[in-house]
Structures are given as structure tokens and as C-alpha cells.
C-alpha positions in Angstrom: -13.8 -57.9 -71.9 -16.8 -59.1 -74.1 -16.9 -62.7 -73.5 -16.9 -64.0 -69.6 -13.8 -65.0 -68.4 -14.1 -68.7 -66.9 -12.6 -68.2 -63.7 -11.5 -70.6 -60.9 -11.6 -68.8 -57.5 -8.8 -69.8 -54.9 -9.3 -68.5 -51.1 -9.7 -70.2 -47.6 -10.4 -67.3 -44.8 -12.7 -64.8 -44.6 -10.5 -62.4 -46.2 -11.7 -64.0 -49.1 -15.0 -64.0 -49.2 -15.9 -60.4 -50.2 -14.2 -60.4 -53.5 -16.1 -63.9 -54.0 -19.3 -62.4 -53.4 -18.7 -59.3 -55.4 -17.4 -61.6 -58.0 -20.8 -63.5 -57.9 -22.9 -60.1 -57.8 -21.7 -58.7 -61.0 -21.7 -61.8 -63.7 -18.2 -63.0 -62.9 -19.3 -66.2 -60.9 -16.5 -68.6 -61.0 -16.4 -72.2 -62.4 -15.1 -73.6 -59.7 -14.0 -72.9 -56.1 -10.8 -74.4 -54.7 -10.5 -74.2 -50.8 -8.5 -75.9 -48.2 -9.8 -79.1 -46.6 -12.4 -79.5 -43.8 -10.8 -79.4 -40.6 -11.8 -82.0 -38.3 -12.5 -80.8 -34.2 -10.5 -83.2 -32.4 -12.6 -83.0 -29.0 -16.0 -83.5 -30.7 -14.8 -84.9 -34.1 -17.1 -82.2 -36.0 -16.3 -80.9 -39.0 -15.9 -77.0 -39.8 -15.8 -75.6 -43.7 -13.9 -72.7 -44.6 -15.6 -69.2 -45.0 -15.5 -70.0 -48.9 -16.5 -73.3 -48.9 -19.8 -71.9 -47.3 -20.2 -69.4 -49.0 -19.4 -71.6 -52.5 -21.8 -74.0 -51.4 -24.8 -71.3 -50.8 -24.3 -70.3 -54.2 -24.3 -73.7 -55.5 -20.2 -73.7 -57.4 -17.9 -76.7 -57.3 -16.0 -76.8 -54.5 -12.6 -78.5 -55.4 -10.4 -79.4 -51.9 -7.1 -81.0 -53.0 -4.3 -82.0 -50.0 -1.8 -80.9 -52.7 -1.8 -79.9 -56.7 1.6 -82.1 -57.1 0.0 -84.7 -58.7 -1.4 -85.5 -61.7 -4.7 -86.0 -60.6 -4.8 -82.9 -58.9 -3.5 -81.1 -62.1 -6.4 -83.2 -64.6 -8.5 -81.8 -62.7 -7.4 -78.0 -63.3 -6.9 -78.4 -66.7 -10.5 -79.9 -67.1 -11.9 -77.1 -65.6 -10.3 -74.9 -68.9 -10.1 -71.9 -66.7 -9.1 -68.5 -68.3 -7.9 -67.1 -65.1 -7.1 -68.1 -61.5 -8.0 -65.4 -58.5 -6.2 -66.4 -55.5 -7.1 -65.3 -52.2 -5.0 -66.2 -48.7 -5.4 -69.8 -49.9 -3.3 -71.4 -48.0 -0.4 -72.5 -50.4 2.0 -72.1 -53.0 0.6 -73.1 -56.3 3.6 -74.8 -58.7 4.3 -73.4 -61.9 3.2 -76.1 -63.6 0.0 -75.3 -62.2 -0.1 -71.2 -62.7 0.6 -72.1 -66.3 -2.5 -73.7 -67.2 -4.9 -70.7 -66.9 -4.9 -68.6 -70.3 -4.2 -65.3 -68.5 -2.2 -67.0 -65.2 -3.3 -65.9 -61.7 -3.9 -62.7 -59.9 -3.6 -62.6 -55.9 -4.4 -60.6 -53.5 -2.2 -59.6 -50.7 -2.8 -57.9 -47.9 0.4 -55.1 -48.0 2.1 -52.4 -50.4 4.1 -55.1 -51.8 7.2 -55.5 -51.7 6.6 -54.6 -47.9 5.5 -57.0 -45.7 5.4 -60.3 -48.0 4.5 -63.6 -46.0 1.9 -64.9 -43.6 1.1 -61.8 -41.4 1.4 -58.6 -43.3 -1.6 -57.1 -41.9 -0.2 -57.8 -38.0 3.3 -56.7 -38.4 1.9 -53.8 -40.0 0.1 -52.4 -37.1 2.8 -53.4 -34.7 5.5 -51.8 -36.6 3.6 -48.7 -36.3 3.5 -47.9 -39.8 1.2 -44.9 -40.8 -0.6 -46.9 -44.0 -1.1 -50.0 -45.3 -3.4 -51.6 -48.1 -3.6 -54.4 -51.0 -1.3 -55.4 -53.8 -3.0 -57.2 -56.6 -0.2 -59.2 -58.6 0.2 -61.2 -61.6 1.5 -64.8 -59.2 4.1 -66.3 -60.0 5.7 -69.5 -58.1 7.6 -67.0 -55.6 6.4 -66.1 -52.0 4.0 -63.0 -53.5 7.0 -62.2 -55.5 5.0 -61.1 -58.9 4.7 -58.5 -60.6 2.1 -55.7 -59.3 -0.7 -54.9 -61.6 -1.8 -52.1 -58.7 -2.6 -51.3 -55.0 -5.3 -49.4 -53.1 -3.4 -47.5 -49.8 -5.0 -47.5 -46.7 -4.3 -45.3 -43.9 -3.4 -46.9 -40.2 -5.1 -45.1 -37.1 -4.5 -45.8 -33.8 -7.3 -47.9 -33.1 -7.3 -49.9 -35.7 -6.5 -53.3 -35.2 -5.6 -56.8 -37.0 -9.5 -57.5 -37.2 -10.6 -54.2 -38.8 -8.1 -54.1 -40.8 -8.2 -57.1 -42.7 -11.8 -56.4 -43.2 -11.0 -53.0 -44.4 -8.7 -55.1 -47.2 -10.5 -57.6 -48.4 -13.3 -55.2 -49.4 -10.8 -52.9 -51.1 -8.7 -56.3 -52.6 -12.4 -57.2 -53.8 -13.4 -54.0 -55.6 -10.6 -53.4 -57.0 -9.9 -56.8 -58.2 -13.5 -55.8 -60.2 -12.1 -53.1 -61.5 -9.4 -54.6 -63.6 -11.3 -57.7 -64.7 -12.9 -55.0 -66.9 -9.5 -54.8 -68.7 -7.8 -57.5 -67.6 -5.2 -58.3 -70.7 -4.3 -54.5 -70.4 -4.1 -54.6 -66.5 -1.4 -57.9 -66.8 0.5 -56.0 -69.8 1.3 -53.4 -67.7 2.6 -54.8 -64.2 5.6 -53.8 -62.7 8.1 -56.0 -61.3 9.2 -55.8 -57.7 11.8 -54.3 -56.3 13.1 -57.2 -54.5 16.3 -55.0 -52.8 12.7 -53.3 -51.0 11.6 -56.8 -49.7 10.1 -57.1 -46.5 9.2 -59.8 -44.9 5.6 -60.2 -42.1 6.6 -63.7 -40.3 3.8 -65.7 -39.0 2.4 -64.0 -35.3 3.0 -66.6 -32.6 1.2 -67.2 -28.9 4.0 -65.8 -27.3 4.7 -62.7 -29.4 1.3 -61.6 -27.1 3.3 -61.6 -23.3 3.0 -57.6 -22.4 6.5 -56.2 -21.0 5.9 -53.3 -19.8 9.0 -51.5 -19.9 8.3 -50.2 -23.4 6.3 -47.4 -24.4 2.7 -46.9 -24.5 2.5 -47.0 -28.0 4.9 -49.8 -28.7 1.9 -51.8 -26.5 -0.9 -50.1 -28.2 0.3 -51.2 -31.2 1.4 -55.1 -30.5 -1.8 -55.2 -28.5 -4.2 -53.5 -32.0 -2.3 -55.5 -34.2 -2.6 -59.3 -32.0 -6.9 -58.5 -31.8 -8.8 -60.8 -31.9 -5.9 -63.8 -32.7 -3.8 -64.6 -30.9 -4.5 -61.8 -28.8 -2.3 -60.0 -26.0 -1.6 -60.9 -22.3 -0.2 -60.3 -18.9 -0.7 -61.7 -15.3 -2.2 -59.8 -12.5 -1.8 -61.2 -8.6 -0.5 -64.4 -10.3 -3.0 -65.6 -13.1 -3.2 -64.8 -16.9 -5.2 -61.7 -17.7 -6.2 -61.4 -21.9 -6.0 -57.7 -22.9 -8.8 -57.1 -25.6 -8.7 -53.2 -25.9 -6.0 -50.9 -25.0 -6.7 -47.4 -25.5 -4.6 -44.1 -25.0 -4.9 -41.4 -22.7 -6.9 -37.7 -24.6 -4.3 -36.0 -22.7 -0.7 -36.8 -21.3 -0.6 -38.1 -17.9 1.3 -37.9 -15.0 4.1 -40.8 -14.8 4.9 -41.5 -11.5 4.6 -45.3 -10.8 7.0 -48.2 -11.8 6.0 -50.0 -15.5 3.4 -52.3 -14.8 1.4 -50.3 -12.1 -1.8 -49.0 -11.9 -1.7 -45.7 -11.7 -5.5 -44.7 -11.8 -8.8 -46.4 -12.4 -10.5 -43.2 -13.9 -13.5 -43.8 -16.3 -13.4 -47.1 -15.3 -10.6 -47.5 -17.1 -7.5 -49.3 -15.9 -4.7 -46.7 -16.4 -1.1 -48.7 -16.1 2.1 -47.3 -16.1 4.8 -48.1 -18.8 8.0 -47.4 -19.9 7.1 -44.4 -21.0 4.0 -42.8 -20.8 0.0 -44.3 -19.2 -1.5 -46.5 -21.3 -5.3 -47.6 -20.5 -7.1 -51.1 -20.4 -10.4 -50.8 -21.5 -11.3 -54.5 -22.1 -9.8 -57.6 -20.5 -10.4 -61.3 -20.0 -9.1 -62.6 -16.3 -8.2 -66.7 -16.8 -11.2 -68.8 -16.9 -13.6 -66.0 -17.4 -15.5 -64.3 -20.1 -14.4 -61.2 -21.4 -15.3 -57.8 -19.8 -15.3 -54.1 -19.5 -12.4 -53.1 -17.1 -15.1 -51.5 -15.2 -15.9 -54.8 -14.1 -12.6 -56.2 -13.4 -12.3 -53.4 -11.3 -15.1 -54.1 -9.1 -15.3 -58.1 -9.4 -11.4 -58.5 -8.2 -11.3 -55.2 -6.2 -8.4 -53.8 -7.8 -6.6 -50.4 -6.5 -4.6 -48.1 -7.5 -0.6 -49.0 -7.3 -1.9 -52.5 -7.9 0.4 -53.9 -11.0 0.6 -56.2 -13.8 3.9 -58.7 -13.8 5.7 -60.9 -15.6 
């Protein structure tokens, strides 16, 4: 496009920072920079800015924080800005259509799944937990739906089994953000030619929860590999061991199949200094943990600060 498009940047997490910064780098530096609002530490009273906020005010762009866009003040505001185009990036709510309507060429989003799979809070999480063998981003042309507009194009990423939640998401945002660079180049052409979902192929990535972390052991090693890769780092996995809550920070499975010949939930062998437990089928190992109270450390540790043994277990 020959003249720059005025763009107003909407994004909260960390997720979103690369495509601002990339945005910034190459002569697209946006107007403005709409973000959630400071949260407040209720111990201390401190107060924390999002990722984009910081990084919005390091490079000096308004920083807009409304508690909702239905008013009128909110929507002045907007409108005032005469933006061309809204990018919207995990911000944190859905935008009326009053409000998508005011940009000349509407807003494009970022989400973090092959869309229609996996809309919601937690695409990248139920991902890895579902096992699925690829993932990657959808950049759409937003509409007032839950990321329900039309797809202007994705970039596929495959899933390994080590990857988790944490390197995964970072793995998106810099694919979101380059690719999101890519079609600003030829952006009325891009929005021209999205394709609308295919709504019967829906799927929906609820919000993770605390509890969604509690171990049971009776499934398969893989089915905990993967809850466990896809909870890391928040909220994380868990289990107890002689009574108190143990925080599993890196599962990891065996090179070769192992013999299976305790009850789910035991420790089978401490080989590597690895904490080898028995599940429902097949060994899975503990490589990092967190015992209650306590820092985080290598099992090797664990092993040797709580004295743990072989047919030792892991309960409910």
C-alpha cells in the first residue's frame, strides 16, 4: 500500500507483543495502543502494566485503557483517532459492531488455532492436551462473533512431544506477527479474498482451570504428557506424594519402552535421576517438580532431599 495505514493496535499478553514490535520495526507504528487496565496487587497494592502497555510506553504511543467500549465516550475516542485499521491481539474482549465498523478496512485478529478449531480462551492448551499433531495461527477479518470471521490465512505449526503451552504460544505470536506483516503489504486484497468459516467444523478450547491440573494416574503416559506440556507454566500440573502437593514442571518419556510392573502411581525406578512412575499404561518420567512450599527442582534433588525409593507412589 503506498500511503501508511493509521493503525490502532489492540493486545494485552505477551502474545502480543511480537507483532507490535515487528509492527514498530518496519514503518507500521500504530496511532494508538489500546490495552486492558492496570491490575492492582491486592497484598502490596502495586500496580503491574500489561506486556503492551510497556512495551507501548518504551516506544512512546498512546496508550488508551477503557473498562468497556459501550459508551459513547469510549467510542469518541475511537473515532477521533480516524484509524484505518484495527489489529487485535488476545485483548481481552469482544469489541461491538458498532465499534469494528469505525476503522476504514475493519479489524484483523490473531488467533492462536487453525480456525474453525479450537475457538475461545485456550486454543493453544487444549491443543497440546488433545494430542493433536499441528497447530498454528489464523489471521481473520473480526467480526462481533467469538473468532467467528472470515479467514484471510494461517501459518501451520507442527506439535512435538515436548512442546508445551509456553513454547508454543511463543512459537505463535512470532508466526501471528510475521505474517500479519505480510499481508499489510496488500491488505485490501488480503480482506477481499477471506473465506468464511465453516461453522458445522467449530471447535471450541474452554478456559484451563486449577483443577484440570490434579494427575490421575490411571491414564496413559501420553494422555499425562500431554495435560502436563499443555498446563506449563499456568496453571501447571499436580499430584501429592506421602500426603502433600507436589507441582510437576517437566514430564518426559521413556527412549525406550519399559517394563510395567507396578500399580499407576508408583515409582517404578529412579534411573538418570529421573523419577520413573507407573501409569495406566506405560512409565512416564518426572524430570522437574516443585514439593509444597519449596522452590522448584530437578527430580534428582527430590530424590535425595525426601529420600524417595523405588515402589514409593504418587496418590490422590
Amino acid at each position: 500500500m503506498s500511503e501508511p495505514l493509521r493503525i490502532v493496535f489492540m493486545g494485552t499478553p505477551d502474545f502480543a507483543v511480537p507483532a507490535l514490535h515487528l509492527l514498530c520495526e518496519n514503518g507500521h507504528t500504530p496511532v494508538a495502543v489500546y490495552t486492558q487496565p492496570d491490575k492492582v496487587n491486592r497484598r502490596g497494592g502495586k500496580i503491574s502494566f500489561s506486556p503492551v502497555k510497556t512495551y507501548a510506553l518504551e516506544k512512546g504511543i498512546s496508550i488508551h485503557q477503557p473498562l468497556t467500549f459501550r459508551t459513547e465516550e469510549a467510542e469518541a475516542e475511537l473515532r477521533a483517532l480516524v484509524p484505518d485499521l484495527l489489529i487485535v491481539i488476545a485483548y481481552g474482549r469482544i469489541l461491538p459492531q458498532v465499534i469494528l465498523d469505525i476503522p476504514t478496512y475493519g479489524a484483523v485478529n490473531i488467533h492462536a488455532s487453525l480456525l474453525p478449531k479450537y475457538r475461545g480462551a485456550a486454543p493453544v492448551q487444549r491443543a497440546i492436551i488433545d494430542q493433536e499433531k499441528e497447530s498454528g495461527v489464523t489471521l481473520m477479518h473480526l467480526d462481533a462473533g467469538m473468532d467467528t470471521g472470515p479467514i484471510i490465512s494461517q501459518v501451520k505449526v507442527p506439535l512435538t512431544l515436548s512442546m508445551t503451552a509456553g513454547s508454543l504460544l511463543e512459537t505463535l505470536a512470532l508466526a501471528g506477527a510475521g505474517e500479519l506483516l505480510r499481508i499489510l503489504d496488500h491488505l485490501p486484497e488480503a480482506l477481499a479474498n477471506a473465506v468464511p468459516q465453516d461453522a458445522e467444523k467449530a471447535t471450541y478450547a474452554e478456559k484451563i482451570t486449577k483443577d484440570m491440573g490434579h494427575i490421575d494416574w490411571g491414564k496413559d503416559a501420553l494422555t499425562i504428557h500431554a495435560l502436563a506440556r499443555g498446563m506449563y507454566p499456568n496453571p501447571g500440573t499436580y499430584t501429592f506424594f506421602r500426603g502433600k502437593r507436589v507441582k510437576i514442571h517437566q514430564t518426559v518419556l521413556p527412549e525406550t519402552t519399559a517394563a510395567e510392573d507396578g500399580a499407576a502411581g508408583e515409582i517404578v525406578s529412579l534411573a538418570s535421576g529421573i523419577i520413573w512412575v507407573q501409569t495406566g499404561r506405560g512409565v512416564l518420567g518426572l524430570a522437574k517438580i516443585q514439593p509444597e512450599n519449596h522452590k522448584q527442582m530437578n527430580a534428582a534433588d527430590f530424590i535425595n532431599g525426601y529420600q524417595v525409593k523405588v515402589h514409593d507412589a504418587f496418590t490422590d
